[in-house]
Structure formats: structure tokens, C-alpha cells
N, C-alpha and C positions, 0 to 999 in steps of 0.2 A: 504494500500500500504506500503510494507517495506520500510524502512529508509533508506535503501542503495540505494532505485531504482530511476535510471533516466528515467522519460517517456519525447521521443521526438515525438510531435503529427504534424499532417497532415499542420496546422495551422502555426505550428514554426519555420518551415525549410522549406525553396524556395527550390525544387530538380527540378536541370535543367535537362532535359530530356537525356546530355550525362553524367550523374552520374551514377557509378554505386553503387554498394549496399557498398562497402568498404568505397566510399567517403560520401555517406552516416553515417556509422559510425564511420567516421571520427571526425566529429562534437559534439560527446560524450566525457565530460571530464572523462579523466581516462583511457580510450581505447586505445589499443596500438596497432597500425595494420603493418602489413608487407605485401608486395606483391613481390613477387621476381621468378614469371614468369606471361603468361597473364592468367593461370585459377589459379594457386596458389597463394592463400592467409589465411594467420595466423590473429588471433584476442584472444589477452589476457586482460584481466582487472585486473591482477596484475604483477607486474614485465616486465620485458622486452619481447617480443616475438620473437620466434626465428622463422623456419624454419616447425617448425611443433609442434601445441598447440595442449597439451592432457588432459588442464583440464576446458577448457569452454566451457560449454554444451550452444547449439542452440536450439531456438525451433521456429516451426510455425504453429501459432494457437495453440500452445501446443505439437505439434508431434515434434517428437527429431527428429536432424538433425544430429547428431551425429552420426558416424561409430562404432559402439559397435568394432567390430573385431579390428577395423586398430586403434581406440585411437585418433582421432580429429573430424572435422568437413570440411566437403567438400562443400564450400558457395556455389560456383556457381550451384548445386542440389536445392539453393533455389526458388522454382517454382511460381513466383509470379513475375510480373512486378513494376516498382517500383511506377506511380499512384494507383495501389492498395494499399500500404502501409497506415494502418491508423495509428499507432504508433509501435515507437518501445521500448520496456521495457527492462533498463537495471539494472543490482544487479551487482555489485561491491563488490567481496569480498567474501567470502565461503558463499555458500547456500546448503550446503550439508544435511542439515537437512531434505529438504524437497524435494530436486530434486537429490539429490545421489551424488555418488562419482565422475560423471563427471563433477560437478557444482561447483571444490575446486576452480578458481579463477573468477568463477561466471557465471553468465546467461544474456544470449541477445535472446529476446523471439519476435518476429515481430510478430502483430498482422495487418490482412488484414481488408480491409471496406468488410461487408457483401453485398450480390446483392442488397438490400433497398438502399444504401448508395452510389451505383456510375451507378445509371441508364440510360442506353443508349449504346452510339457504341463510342472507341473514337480508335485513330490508333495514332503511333508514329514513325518516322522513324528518324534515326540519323545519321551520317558521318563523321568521327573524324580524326585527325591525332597527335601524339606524336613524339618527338623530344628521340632516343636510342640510338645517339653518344656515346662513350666509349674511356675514355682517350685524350680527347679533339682532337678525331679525327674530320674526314671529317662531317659533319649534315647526319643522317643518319634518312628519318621520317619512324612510324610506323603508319598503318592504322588500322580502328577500325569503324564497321560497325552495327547497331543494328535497331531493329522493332519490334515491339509488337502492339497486338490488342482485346481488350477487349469488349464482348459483356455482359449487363445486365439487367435482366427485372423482374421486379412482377411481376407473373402470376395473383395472385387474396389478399385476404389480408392472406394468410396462407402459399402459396409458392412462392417462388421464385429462381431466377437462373441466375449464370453469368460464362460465359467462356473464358478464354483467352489464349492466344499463342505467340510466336515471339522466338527470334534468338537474338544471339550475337553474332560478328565475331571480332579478334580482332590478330594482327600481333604478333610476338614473343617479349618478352621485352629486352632489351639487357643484356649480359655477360660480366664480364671482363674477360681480357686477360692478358698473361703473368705473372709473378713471384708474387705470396702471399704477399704483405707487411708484413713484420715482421717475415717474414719464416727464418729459421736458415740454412738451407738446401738448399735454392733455391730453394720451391716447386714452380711448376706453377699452376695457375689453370684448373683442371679437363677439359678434350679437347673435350667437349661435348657442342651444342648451343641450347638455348632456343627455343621451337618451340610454332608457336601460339597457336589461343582456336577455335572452334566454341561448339555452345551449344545452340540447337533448345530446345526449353520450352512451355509444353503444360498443363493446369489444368484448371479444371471445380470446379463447388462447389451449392450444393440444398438446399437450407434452408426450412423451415417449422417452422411457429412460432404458438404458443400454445394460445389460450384464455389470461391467467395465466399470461402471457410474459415469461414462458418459450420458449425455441427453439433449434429445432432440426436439425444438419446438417450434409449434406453428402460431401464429396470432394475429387477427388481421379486427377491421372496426371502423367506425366513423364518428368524429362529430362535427356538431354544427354551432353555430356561432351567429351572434348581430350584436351592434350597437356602434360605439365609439370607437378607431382608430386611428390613433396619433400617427404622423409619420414627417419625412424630413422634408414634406411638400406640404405638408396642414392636414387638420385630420382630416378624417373620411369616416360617412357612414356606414356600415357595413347593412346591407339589406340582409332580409332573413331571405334564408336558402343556400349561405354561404357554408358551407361542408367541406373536411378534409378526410377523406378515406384514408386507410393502408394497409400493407400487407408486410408481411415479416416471417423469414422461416433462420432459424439459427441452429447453430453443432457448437455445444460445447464437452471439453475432455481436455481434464486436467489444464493446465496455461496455453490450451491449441482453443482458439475460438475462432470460427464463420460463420459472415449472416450476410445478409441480402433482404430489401426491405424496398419496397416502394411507398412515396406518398403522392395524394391527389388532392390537390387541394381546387375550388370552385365558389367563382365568389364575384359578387358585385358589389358597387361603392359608389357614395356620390360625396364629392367634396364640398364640403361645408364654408368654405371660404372664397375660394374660386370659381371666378365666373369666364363662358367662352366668349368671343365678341356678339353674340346676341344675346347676354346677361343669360345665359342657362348653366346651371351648374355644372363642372364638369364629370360626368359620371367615367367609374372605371371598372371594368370589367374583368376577369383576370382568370386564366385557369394555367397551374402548374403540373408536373409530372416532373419526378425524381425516384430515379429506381438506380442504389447502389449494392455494391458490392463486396465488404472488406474482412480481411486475413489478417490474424495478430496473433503470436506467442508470446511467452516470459520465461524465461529459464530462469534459475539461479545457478550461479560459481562463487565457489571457496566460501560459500559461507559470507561473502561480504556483497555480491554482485549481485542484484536485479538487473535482467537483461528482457528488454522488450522490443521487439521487433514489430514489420508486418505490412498492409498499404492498403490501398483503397481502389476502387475505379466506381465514378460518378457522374451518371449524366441524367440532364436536366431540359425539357423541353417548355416552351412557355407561350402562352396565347394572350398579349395583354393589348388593351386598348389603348395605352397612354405610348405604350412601345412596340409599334406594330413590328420596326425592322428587329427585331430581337425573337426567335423563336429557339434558341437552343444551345447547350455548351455542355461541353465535354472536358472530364477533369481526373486526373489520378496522381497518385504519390506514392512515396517508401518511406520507411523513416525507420531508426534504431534511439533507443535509450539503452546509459546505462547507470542505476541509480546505485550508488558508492557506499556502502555504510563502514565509515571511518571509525564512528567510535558510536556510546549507544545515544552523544547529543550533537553528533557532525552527519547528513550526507553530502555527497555531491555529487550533481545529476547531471550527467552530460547524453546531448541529445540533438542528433542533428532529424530534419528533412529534406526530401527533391519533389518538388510539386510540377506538372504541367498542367495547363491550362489552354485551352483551344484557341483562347480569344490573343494570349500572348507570346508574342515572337518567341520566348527564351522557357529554358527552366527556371524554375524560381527557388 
């Protein structure tokens, strides 16, 4: 386990049933989170966070969460209810060596209980309300409604299987109003209001385990998503219908792990700020496709060496309206670590990569 990584396990942390996955990583030192509508939320592990992070890569079970096209990560597409959760691993601090160039201020990787590990039937229903007053106006409450329900069984001592589903509903957060503090101008703020989320969530997942204790799994799912998204053009509304499928099969056996994972994501948006030259708002339309591929080992030597190997190949196809001429890119890499242990309060982690990239003359 690297030096940098915080593991928060199932055992460590009470998660009350109205926590969501933010408040969740809340409880990691280091992590900086923003929320600043009810489906938009930022998560950086270096420096402050803004409005929209473009350098820390997600992952679950191993599959990136990551928007290759857009440059962040879209939490609420995380398809897991938060009783499944069996730990969450975080690296603090560049990991670029071995998870790419999305990983410059680090990685938050959920890892879920397998069907062995939560068998049975269990449901949750929840009912919330928040306090969105703004400028010590009148109390203004917001509602927040969620359910989820998880079914899992062994079949025999070789397979097994579990499914789950549920919903989140959750009212708009609030806005401020009136003049910018510190504005020189008298701006006021943008006359646009937070609108809330819903977000139905549906994934499955097959296991088959080996003689060997190797194991083999399959897991595929969607959800769906609307309301508010920030980005580095202004936000955008997300219409309802906007869904991310995907599919995932993996081999793990001993420090030899493969997987292969496609995501689809499908979605439309109208910018809340921008207008075309006949004052209509600009709408954006958008459907992606990412199906990669990637290979990694660990060995240890002498007792002091972590050695990590392994590479990727990843390609991306894209249908978007704002960028008609862009439909597609191609990308793979190598890369080794080797993490040092000097003494039991020293390591030192040397680690190179070679990345290409379609769109670029060179290796990088």
C-alpha cells in the first residue's frame, strides 16, 4: 500500500443512512470538497477546490469515473449505494506515474463488498430536510428524499451474484443574490437559480471464484442524473434523461490484475448564461463512449521493494454539439514503480511513464 494512501474501511466510519457519498469523504484528512448545487460536487486532495476539478481521477472497483472529454469527474454516476461501500482508498498527492495524467492531485478509488460479503435482501428508505435561507432571510427548508435496495446470494461455492437499485431526490441548494462582495462595478450575481437532482441508480455484479482464489467478475449498470453543472464555460442545465451506462468484466490472482470496462454516457444541457446571436440559449448535446483496456502486476524483492508495473490502451469516441470537429482519440501507456522501504519511517518511490496520445506529434 503506498505511503500517501488513506484506507477508510467499512468498520471505521458509522455512515448514517442520510449521508451521502460527499459526507462520506468528508471525513478524509486532506480532502477538500465543494458542493455548490444539489448534483454538483468538486473533490480535490491538493489545494483549494473550486467549481470544477480537473485533476483527480475516481475510480470504482478500478473503472475511471472520470469524463475523459469534459476534464473532471461526475460523482453522482457513482452506481453503488453507500452499504455497499467496503472501503474507500485515498493517495494524496500526484500518482501520475501509474494512473496518468488525471491523477496530478491524486486518487479516491471506492472499492464495493463482493456478493460473498453482504448476503441477503436489505432496503433503505430516507427523508430529509435542509435549512437554504440566503442572507438571513425568511427559513427557507429544502427536501431530500432517497431509497435503495440490495439483493445478494451464492449461488454454489464458485458463483455468485448481487443487485441493487434506488433513487435520490433532492431540492435545489440555494443562491445568493444581489451585488458581488468586492465587485468594483457593482456586479450582481448571474440571475439564474439552482434547480434540484433526481438520479434513479441501477447495477448488478457476477462473481466466479477460481480453485486458486483467483476471481472473476462481471458488473455492468446505469444511472441517471439532472440539475446543475458547473463547468469552465458556465454552468449548464442538465435535462432529465441524461444517463451513463457501463460495463466491466475483471481477473484478479494474486498482484496479476485485468479488466476492461466500457462507459456511455448520454446527455443534454442548456447553458444558463449564454446566449446564440438570436438571444437562445445555447443548448448542448453530448454522447461519449470509452471502452479501455488495462494490465498491472506488483511483485515484491528482498523484503524492501514494491515493484509495480503494467499499461493501458484507451479509446474514446465523442458526439458533441458544441465540438462537432472532435469525434474521437486514441491513447495508451507503460509505466513501472518502485516503492523503497528504507526504514519503517522512510520510503522512496521512484516511478516513471510513456504515454501516447493520437492527437500528439511525440511520446509524452
Amino acid at each position: 500500500t503506498p505511503s500517501t494512501m488513506t484506507v477508510i474501511t467499512a468498520p471505521a466510519i458509522e455512515l448514517a443512512p442520510s449521508q451521502n457519498f460527499a459526507e462520506l469523504l468528508r471525513s478524509v484528512p486532506g480532502l477538500n470538497i465543494t458542493q455548490v448545487s444539489a448534483r454538483d460536487i468538486n473533490v480535490t486532495s491538493r489545494s483549494s477546490t473550486g467549481t470544477l476539478a480537473t485533476g483527480q481521477l475516481a475510480l470504482l472497483d478500478g473503472r475511471s469515473l472520470y469524463q475523459d472529454f469534459f476534464g473532471f469527474v461526475m460523482w453522482d454516476f457513482l452506481p453503488v449505494n453507500l452499504n455497499e461501500i467496503k472501503q474507500v482508498e485515498v493517495i494524496r498527492g500526484p500518482a501520475s506515474a501509474v494512473w496518468g495524467a488525471n491523477a496530478l492531485y491524486g486518487v479516491v478509488n471506492v472499492i464495493s463488498k463482493a456478493p460473498r460479503e453482504i448476503q441477503g435482501t436489505s432496503v433503505t428508505v430516507g427523508l430529509g430536510n435542509f435549512d437554504r435561507s440566503v442572507n438571513d432571510a425568511e427559513a427557507d427548508n429544502g427536501m431530500l428524499v432517497y431509497f435503495s435496495g440490495t439483493h445478494a446470494q451464492a449461488l454454489n461455492d464458485r458463483w455468485a451474484f448481487k443487485i441493487s437499485g434506488g433513487g435520490y431526490s433532492q431540492d435545489a441548494l440555494p443562491r445568493p443574490t444581489g451585488t458581488i462582495p468586492g465587485s468594483i462595478t457593482g456586479m450582481a450575481y448571474p440571475p439564474y437559480t439552482n434547480n434540484g437532482t433526481t438520479q434513479p441508480k441501477l447495477d448488478g455484479r457476477l462473481d466466479y471464484d477460481f480453485v486458486d482464489g483467483a476471481k472473476l467478475s462481471f458488473s455492468g449498470g446505469f444511472a441517471g442524473t439532472e440539475g446543475i453543472m458547473h463547468s469552465g464555460i458556465g454552468p449548464f442545465d442538465i435535462d432529465n434523461g441524461s444517463t451513463m451506462g457501463y460495463g466491466r468484466v475483471a481477473y484478479n490472482r494474486r498482484g496479476l490484475r485485468a479488466a476492461a470496462f466500457a462507459n456511455v454516457l448520454d446527455g443534454n444541457a442548456t447553458n444558463l448564461l449564454t446566449r446564440s446571436p438570436l438571444g437562445v440559449p445555447i443548448g448542448f448535446d453530448f454522447e461519449t463512449r470509452t471502452m479501455d483496456f488495462d494490465i498491472s502486476n506488483v511483485q515484491s524483492f528482498g523484503g524492501r521493494h514494491a515493484v509495480t508495473y503494467g499499461g493501458n490502451l484507451r479509446y474514446n469516441s465523442f458526439d458533441l454539439s458544441l465540438a462537432p470537429a472532435s469525434d474521437n482519440r486514441t491513447e495508451f501507456g507503460i509505466y513501472a514503480q518502485d516503492e523503497i522501504f528504507l526504514s519503517d519511517h522512510f520510503r522512496w518511490v521512484i516511478g516513471a511513464r510513456v504515454d501516447r496520445f493520437d492527437y500528439l506529434d511525440d511520446f509524452v
